[in-house]
N, C-alpha and C positions, 0 to 999 in steps of 0.2 A: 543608520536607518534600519528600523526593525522590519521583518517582514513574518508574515501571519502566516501560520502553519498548522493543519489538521493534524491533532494530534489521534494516534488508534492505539492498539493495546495486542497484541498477538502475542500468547504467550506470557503471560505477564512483564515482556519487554516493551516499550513505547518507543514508536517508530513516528515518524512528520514525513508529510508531503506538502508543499506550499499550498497555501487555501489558494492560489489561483489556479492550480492544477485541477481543485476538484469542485466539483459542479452542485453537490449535494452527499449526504448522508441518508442513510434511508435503512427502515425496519430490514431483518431476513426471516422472509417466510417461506424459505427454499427455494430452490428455481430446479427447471424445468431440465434436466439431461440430453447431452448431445451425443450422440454415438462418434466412436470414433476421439474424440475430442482425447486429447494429455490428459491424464490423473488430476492436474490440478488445478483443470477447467473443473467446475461448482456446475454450470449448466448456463440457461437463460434466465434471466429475470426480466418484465417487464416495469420500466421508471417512467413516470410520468407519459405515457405513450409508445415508450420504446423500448425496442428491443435490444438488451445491452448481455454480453456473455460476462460473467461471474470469475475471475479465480481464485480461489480458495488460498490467504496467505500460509496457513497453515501448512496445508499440502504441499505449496510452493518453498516454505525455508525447511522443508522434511521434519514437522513437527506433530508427532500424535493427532489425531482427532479429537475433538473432544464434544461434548453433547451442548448444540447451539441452547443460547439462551436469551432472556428478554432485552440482555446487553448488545448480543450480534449484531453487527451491522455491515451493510456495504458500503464502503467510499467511493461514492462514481468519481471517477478520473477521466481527462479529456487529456487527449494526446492528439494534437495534429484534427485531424476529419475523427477518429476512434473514440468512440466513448466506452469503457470497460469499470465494472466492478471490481470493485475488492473485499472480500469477506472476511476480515476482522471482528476478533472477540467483543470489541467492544471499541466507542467512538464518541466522544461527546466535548469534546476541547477542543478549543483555540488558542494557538500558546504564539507570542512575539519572540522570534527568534533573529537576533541580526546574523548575518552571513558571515560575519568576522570570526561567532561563535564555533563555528562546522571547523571541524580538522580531519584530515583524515582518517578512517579506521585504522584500527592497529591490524598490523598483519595475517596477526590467529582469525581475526573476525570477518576482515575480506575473503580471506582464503575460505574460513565457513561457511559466510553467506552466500559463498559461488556470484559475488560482483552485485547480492543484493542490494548491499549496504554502500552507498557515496561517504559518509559522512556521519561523524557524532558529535554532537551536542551538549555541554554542562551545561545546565539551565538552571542555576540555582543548585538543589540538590538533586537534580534530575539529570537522567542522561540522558537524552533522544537520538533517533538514529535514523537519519534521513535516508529513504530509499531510492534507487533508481527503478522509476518507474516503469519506463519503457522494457527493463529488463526482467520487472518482475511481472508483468503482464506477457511474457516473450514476444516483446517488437523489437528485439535488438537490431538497430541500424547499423552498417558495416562501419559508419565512420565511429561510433560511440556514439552519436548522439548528443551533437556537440550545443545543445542549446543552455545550456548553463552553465 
């Protein structure tokens, strides 16, 4: 049983979140700066009526900046009551991934991503690399976060 996953692009790596996580895709026309806020809070943006805080994936896996472009996008993600952005180079797939496919990161790369990264994916000739969301938005729940 395959299930549907938003494919993004940060960095030239391609990372999936399950398309039931996320709510929509949407242009980045910048948002709005919060004082105070971590480095890799992006700011506000307003989505459809609301007011949702931004995190910058780049910022978040300690990746250069680089100058947004017509590609940039945010993946709104819904966790729980929370809805947050994510600012991604770029966003426009839907890829069928079965759950069989996901194996664990190899070690170098959990240890890199600092616990970004659940899981990777050979999709064909592709590799995807499932995120834990919660962690990278910083909602880390005490227990992990045990819903998947």
């Amino acid at each position: 049983m395959s299930v549907l996953h938003v494919v993004f692009k940060v960095d030239g790596a391609e990372y999936v979140l399950p398309a039931s996580d996320v709510l929509q895709m949407e242009s980045y026309n910048g948002a709005t700066p919060v004082p105070g806020a971590p480095a890799h809070v992006a700011g506000l943006v307003q989505v459809r009526g609301r007011v949702i805080p931004v995190v910058d994936a780049r910022r978040r896996f300690g990746l250069p900046a680089v100058e947004r472009s017509l590609d940039t996008r945010v993946v709104v993600g819904q966790l729980g009551a929370r809805v947050v952005g994510l600012l991604v180079d770029s966003a426009r797939e839907v890829l069928k991934v079965d759950p069989g496919q996901f194996k664990p990161p190899p070690p170098l790369v959990s240890e890199g991503a600092q616990g970004f990264v659940k899981a990777v994916a050979q999709v064909g000739p592709r590799l995807v690399m499932l995120i834990d969301f919660p962690r990278v938005i910083g909602e880390e729940t005490p227990d992990g976060d045990a819903r998947h």
